[in-house]
C-alpha positions in Angstrom: -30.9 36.3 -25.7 -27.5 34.8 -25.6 -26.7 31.2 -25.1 -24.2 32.5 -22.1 -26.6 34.7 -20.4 -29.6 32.4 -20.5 -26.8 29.6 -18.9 -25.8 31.9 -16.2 -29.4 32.8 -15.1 -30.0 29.1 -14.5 -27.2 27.4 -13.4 -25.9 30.5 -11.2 -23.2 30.1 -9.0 -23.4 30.5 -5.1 -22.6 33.1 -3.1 -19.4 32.9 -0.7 -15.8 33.9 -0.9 -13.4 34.2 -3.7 -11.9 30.9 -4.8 -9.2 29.3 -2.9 -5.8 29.7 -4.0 -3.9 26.8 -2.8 -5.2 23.3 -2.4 -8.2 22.6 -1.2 -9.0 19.3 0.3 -12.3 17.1 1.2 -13.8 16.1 -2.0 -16.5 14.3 -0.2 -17.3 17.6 2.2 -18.3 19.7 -0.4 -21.1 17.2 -1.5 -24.2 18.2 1.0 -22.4 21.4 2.5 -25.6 23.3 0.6 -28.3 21.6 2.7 -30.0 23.5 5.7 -31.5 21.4 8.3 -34.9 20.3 8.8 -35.0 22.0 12.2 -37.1 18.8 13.6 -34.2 16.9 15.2 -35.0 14.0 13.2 -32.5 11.6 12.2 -32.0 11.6 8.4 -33.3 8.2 6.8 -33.3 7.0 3.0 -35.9 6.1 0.9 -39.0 7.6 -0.8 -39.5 9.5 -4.2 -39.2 13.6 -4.1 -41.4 15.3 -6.8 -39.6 18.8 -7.9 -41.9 20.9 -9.7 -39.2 23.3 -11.9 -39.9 25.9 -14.5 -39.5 25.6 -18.2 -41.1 25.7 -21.8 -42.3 22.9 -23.2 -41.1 23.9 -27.0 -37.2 24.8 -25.5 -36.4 21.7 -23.9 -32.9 20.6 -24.0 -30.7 17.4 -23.2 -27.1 18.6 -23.8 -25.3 19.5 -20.8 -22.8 22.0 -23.1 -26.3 23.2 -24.4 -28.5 26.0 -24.1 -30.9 25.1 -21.0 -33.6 27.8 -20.6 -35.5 25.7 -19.1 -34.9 25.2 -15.3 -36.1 21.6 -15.1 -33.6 21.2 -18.0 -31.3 22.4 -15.7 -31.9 20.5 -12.9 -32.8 17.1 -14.6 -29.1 17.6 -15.9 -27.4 18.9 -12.4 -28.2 16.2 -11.0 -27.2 13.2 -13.6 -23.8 15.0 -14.5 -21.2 16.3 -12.0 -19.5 19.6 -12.2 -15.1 19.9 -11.4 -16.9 22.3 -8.3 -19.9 23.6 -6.8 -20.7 26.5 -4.9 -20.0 26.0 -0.8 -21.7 27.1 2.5 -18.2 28.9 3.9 -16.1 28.8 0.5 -17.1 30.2 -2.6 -15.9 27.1 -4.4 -16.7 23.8 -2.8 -15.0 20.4 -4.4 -16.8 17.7 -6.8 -15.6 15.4 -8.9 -12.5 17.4 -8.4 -11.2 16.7 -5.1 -8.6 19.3 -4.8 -6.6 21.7 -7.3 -3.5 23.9 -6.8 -2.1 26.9 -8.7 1.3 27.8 -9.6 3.0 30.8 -7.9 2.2 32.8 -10.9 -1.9 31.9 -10.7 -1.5 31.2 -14.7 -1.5 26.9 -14.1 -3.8 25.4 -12.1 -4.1 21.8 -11.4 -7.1 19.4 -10.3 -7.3 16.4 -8.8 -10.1 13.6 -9.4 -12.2 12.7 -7.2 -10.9 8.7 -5.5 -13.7 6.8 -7.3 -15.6 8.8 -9.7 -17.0 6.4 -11.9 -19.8 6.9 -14.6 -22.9 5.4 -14.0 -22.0 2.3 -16.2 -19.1 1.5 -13.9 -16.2 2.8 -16.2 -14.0 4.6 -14.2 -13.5 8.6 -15.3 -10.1 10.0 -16.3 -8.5 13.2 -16.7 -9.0 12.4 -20.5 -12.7 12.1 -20.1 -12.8 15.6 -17.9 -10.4 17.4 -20.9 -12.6 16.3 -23.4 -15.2 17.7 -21.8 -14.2 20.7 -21.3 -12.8 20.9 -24.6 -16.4 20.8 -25.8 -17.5 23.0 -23.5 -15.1 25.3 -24.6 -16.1 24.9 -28.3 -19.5 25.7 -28.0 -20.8 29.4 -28.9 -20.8 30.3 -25.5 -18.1 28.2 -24.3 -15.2 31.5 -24.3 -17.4 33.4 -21.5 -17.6 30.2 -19.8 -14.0 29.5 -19.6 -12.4 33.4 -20.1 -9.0 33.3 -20.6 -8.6 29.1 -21.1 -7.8 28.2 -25.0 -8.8 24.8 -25.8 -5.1 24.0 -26.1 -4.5 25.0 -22.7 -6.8 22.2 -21.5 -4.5 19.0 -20.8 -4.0 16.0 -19.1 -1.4 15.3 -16.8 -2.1 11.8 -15.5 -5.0 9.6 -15.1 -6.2 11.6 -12.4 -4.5 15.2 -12.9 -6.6 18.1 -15.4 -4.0 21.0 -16.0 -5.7 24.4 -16.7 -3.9 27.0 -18.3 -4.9 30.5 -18.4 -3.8 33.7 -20.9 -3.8 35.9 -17.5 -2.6 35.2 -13.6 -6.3 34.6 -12.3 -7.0 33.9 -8.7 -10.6 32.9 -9.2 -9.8 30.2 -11.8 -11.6 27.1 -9.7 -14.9 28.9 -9.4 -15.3 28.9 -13.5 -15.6 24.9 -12.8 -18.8 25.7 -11.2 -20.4 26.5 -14.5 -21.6 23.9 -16.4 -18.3 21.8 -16.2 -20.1 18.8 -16.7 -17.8 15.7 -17.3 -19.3 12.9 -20.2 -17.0 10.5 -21.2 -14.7 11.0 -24.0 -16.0 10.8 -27.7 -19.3 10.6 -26.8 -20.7 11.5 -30.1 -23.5 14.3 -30.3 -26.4 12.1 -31.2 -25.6 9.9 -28.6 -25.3 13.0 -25.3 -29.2 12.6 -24.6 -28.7 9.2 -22.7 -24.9 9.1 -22.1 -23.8 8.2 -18.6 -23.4 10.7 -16.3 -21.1 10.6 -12.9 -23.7 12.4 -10.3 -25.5 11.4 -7.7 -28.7 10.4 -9.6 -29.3 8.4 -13.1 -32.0 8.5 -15.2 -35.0 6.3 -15.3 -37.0 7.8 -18.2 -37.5 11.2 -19.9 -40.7 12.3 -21.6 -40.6 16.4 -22.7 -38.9 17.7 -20.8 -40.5 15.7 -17.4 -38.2 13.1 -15.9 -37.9 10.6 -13.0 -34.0 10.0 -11.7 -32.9 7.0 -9.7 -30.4 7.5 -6.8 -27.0 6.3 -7.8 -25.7 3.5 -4.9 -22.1 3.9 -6.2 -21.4 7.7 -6.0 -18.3 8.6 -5.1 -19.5 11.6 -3.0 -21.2 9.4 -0.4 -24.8 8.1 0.4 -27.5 9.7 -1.7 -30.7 9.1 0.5 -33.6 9.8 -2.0 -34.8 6.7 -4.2 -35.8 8.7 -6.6 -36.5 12.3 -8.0 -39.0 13.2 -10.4 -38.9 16.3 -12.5 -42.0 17.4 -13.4 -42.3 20.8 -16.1 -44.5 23.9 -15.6 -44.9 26.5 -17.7 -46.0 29.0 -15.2 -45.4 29.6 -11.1 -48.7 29.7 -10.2 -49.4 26.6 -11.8 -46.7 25.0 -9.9 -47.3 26.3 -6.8 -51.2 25.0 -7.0 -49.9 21.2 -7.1 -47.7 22.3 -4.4 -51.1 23.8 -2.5 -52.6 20.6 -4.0 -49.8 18.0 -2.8 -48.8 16.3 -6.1 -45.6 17.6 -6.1 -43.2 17.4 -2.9 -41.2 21.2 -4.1 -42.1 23.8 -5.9 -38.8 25.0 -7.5 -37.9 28.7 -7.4 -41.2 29.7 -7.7 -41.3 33.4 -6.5 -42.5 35.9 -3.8 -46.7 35.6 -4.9 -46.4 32.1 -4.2 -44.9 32.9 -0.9 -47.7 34.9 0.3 -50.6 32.8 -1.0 -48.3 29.7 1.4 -47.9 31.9 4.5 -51.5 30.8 6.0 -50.5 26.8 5.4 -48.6 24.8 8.3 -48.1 22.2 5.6 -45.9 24.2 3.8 -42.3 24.9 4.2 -41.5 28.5 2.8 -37.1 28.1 2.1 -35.3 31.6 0.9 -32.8 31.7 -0.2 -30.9 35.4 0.4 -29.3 37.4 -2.5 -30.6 34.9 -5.1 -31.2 37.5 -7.8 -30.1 41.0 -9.1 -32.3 42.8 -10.8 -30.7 46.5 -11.7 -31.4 49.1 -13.4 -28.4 49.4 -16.4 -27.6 53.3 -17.6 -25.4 53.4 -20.7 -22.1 55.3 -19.6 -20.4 55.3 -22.9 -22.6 58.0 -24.6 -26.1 59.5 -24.5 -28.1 61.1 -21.2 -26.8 58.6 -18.8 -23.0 59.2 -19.8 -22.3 61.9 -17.5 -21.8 60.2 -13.6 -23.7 63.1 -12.0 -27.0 62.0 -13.8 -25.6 58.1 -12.7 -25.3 59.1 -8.9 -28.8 61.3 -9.3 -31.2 58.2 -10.2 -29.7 56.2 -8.0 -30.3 59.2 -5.2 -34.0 59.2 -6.1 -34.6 55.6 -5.8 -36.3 54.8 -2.3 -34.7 51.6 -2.1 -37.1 50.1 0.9 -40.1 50.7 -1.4 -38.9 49.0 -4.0 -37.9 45.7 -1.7 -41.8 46.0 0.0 -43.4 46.3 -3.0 -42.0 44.9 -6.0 -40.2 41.8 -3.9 -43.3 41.9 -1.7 -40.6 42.1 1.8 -38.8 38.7 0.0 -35.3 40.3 -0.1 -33.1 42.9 0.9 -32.0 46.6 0.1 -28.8 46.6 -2.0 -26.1 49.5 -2.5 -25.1 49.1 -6.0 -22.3 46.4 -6.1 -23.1 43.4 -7.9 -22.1 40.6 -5.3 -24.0 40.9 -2.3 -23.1 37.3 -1.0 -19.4 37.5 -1.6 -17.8 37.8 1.8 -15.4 40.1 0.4 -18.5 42.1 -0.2 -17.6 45.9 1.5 -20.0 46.3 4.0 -18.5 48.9 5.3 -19.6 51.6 1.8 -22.0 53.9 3.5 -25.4 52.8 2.3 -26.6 54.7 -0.2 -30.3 56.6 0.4 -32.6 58.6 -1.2 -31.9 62.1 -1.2 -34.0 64.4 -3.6 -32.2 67.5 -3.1 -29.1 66.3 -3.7 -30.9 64.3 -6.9 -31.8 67.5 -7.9 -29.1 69.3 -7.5 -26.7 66.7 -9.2 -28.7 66.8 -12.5 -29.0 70.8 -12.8 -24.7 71.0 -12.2 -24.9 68.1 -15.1 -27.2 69.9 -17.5 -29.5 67.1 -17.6 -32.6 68.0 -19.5 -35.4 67.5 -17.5 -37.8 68.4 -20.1 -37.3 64.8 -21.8 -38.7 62.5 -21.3 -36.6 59.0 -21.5 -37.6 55.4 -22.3 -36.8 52.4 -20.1 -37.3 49.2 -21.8 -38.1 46.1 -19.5 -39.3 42.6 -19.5 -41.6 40.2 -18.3 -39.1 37.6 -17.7 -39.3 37.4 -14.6 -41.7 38.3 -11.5 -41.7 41.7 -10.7 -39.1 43.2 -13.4 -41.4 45.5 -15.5 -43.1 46.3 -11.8 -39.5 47.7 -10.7 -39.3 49.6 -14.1 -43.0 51.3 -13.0 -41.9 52.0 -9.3 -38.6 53.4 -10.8 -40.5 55.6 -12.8 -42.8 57.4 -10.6 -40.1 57.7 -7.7 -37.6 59.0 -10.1 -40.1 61.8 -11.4 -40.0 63.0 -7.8 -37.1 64.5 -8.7 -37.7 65.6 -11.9 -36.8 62.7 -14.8 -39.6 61.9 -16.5 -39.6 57.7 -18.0 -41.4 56.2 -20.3 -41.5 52.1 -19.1 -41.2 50.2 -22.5 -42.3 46.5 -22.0 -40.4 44.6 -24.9 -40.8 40.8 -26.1 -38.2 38.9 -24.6 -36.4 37.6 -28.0 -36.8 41.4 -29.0 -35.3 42.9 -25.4 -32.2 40.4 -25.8 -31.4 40.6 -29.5 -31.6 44.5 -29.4 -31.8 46.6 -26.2 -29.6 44.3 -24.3 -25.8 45.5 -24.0 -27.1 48.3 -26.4 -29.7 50.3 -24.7 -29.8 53.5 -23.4 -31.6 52.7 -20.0 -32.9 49.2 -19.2 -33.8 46.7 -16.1 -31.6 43.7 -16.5 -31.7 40.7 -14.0 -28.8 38.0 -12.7 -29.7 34.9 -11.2 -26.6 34.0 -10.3 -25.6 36.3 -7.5 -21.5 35.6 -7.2 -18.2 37.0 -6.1 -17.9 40.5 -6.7 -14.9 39.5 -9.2 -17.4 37.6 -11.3 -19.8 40.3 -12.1 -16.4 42.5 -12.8 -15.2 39.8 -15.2 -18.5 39.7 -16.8 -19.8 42.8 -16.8 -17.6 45.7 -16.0 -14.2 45.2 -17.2 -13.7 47.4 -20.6 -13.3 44.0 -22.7 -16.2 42.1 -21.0 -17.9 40.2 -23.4 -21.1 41.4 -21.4 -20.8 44.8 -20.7 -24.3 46.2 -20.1 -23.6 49.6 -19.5 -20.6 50.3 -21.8 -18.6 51.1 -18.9 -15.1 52.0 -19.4 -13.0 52.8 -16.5 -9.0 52.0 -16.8 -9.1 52.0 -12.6 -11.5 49.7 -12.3 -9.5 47.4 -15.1 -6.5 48.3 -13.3 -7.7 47.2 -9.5 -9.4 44.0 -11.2 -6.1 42.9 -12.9 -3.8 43.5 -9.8 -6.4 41.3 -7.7 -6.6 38.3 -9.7 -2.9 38.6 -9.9 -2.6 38.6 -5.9 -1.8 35.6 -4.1 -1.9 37.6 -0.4 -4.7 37.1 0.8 -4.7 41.1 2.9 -3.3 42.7 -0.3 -5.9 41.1 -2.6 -9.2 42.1 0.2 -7.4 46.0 -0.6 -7.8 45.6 -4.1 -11.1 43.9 -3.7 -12.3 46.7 -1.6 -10.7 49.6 -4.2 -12.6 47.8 -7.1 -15.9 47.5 -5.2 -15.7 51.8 -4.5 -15.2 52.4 -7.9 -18.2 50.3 -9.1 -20.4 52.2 -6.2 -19.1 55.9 -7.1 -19.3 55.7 -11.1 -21.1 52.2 -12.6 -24.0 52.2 -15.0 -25.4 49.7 -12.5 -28.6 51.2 -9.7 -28.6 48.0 -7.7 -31.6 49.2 -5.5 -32.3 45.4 -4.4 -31.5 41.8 -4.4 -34.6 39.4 -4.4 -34.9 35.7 -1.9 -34.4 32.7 -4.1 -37.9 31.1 -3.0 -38.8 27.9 -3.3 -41.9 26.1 -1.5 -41.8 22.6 -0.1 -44.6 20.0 1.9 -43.7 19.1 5.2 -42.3 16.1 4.8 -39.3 17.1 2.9 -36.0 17.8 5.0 -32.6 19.4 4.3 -33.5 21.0 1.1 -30.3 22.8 -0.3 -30.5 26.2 0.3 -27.9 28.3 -1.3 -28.7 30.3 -4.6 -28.0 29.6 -8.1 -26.6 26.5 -8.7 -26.6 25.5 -5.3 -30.0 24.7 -5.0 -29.9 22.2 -7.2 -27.9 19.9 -5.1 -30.6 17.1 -4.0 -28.2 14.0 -2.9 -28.6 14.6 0.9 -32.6 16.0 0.9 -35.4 13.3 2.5 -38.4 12.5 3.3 -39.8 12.1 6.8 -42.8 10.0 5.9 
């Protein structure tokens, strides 16, 4: 599995609108716009210890915020010691951090940040513009670091002043702040690779101690993004959700991090515990190659996705923990197009699709899946037998993960895939669907879809650019290699004490500095 994919599952990015083209001011509002209230009318006070139970592997633990983290609790030990330039926001996709503000040029090729007034690291030193370009520099020089920042060359990173970062990108891109979401975090410059595991971070937490891949984070009084009300958080690593979610049950940890729809049910009887979804967390598709092979002709596309009975799959593989989807990668993106007639199963049609295309129903064709994640290779069954209904027959393949990502993924025929990070409908084009897309699952190759993408990101107005938007998003419905039948709830579980836990998905759930305790 590549180093970029396993990033993006993690860290995510939120859902919301398409980055903001001209300034964008309040770096301190961004900071807690993720949290939800606690409903009790409480006041919020500070103090206490919050005990995050987070998912991970004992034997892939990581310490390198430019690294490889597949590990969640790598993730979040990380997220919370080290700010990114921007985080996902509550009514903007792209929320300031330790960059307080940035502006393009009127050709959305230069863009230019602002620092955060008083971003310091946690030893007191002051960061700079040199500290954030070295960063990213290093960022950008990792393996993955080129689908992390598309389009910026290392020399195009610069500083302008002290407290000025100057972006320059190969293409006019209007959604160049939300790449700072990713990863972006800021160590200071030359810190030397040995030296990254305990290197000062800027957030609003610093660490105490770290023992495999289990640590306990102290709140940081002098962050620049306002009061941080916790004492403490402690990150504690489990291999499995149902091990989490029994010290949940069991009360020796405070949150059970993303921890899935089972462990939703089994907590629907308790009054002690809070149940927090979080909507369109995760995609999990089903990807038909379009370059070549059975899949290639978009009658036998639009035919599967006509046989899928899209509620079904929601009640039984997400257990009622999501929401049907119409398959356009995006679903949180308020550019989203609501207004695409949803799509629903119709047999007949199905049928009558694959007998104009030829399709050879006398086949029968693999699907390859994974158990990655909760409920993937049960969507690959349920797509199975509803398909058959009208006439495909499929063979579910369950594959070892390391096996699935070195060679079915971006190369197989027909697969389930899964995204964690459920952002702007531009992202998943960028990512996915464009013809040069480093991560093009389905081989997809459509110059009109290239075509609307380019014009958009090159679109300052904001009307012209929802048209374009809106074109792209049609074109993706009427001929992708992507049947979106669903997008699963983010879930985590929490005790009742805990308030204000963040509730946007991907990496906004992660955000910790204004959660408490009301004990």
């Amino acid at each position: 599995m590549g180093v970029t994919r396993r990033q993006l599952l993690w860290a995510g990015a939120g859902a919301g609108a398409i980055g903001v083209l001209a300034a964008c001011g309040g770096g301190k509002g961004g900071a807690g716009e993720a949290a939800v209230s606690g409903g009790t009318g409480q006041q919020p006070r500070p103090g206490g210890t919050l005990k995050v139970g987070a998912l991970g592997k004992a034997s892939a633990v990581t310490r390198d915020p430019h690294g490889t983290q597949a590990n969640e609790s790598d993730y979040l030990i990380i997220s919370l010691i080290y700010d990114t330039l921007a985080i996902p926001g509550a009514t903007a996709n792209t929320a300031p951090r330790l960059a307080a503000s940035w502006k393009s040029s009127d050709d959305l090729k230069t863009w230019r940040f602002t620092l955060a007034d008083g971003a310091t690291f946690h030893d007191g030193t002051p960061v700079t513009a040199d500290d954030v370009v070295w960063s990213l520099k290093r960022l950008r020089n990792t393996p993955a670091g080129k689908s992390r920042l598309p389009g910026i060359q290392p020399e195009g990173i610069t500083a302008e002043d002290a407290r000025t970062v100057v972006l320059v990108s190969d293409y006019a891109n209007a959604d160049l702040p939300l790449l700072t979401r990713l990863t972006t975090f800021v160590l200071k410059k030359d810190t030397k690779d040995d030296a990254v595991a305990g290197a000062p971070g800027t957030g609003p937490f610093k660490l105490d101690w770290y023992r495999d891949g289990n640590a306990r984070l102290v709140r940081n009084d002098n962050w620049y993004g306002g009061k941080v009300l916790l004492d403490a958080v402690e990150v504690r690593l489990f291999e499995s959700p149902q091990a989490m979610a029994n010290a949940l049950l069991a009360g020796q940890i405070d949150v059970a991090s993303n921890v899935g729809a089972v462990a939703a049910r089994t907590a629907e009887a308790r009054k002690d515990v809070q149940i927090v979804r979080r909507p369109n967390d995760m995609a999990m598709p089903v990807v038909m190659r379009t370059a070549d092979g059975p899949f290639a002709d978009v009658r036998v596309r639009e035919a599967l996705k006509l046989a899928v009975d899209r509620d079904a799959m929601v009640k039984q593989v997400l257990s009622g923990y999501g929401s049907v989807a119409n398959d356009v990668l995006g679903t949180g993106d308020p550019a989203f197009a609501k207004d695409i007639p949803q799509r629903t199963r119709d047999l007949a049609k199905a049928r009558q699709l694959l007998a104009d295309a030829g399709f050879d129903t006398s086949r029968t064709y693999d699907l390859t899946t994974t158990e990655d994640i909760a409920g993937l290779a049960e969507s690959a069954t349920l797509f199975a037998t509803q398909v058959r209904e009208a006439g495909v027959k499929i063979n579910v393949v369950k594959q070892d993960s390391k096996v699935f990502w070195d060679d079915t993924w971006l190369k197989g025929t027909l697969y389930t895939s899964y995204w964690g990070t459920n952002d702007s409908v531009v992202f998943f084009a960028s990512k996915t669907m464009l013809s040069d897309a480093g991560q093009n699952e389905s081989g997809w190759n459509e110059p009109g879809f290239d075509e609307s993408y380019r014009k958009a990101m090159g679109t300052a107005d904001t009307a012209e650019r929802g048209k374009l938007l809106h074109q792209l998003q049609e074109i993706e419905f009427a001929k992708s290699g992507y049947l979106l039948w669903g997008m699963a709830d983010g879930i985590d579980l929490a005790g009742a004490a805990v308030r204000d836990l963040p509730k946007l998905p991907g990496y906004g759930r992660v955000q910790f500095e204004k959660t408490w305790l009301a004990r």
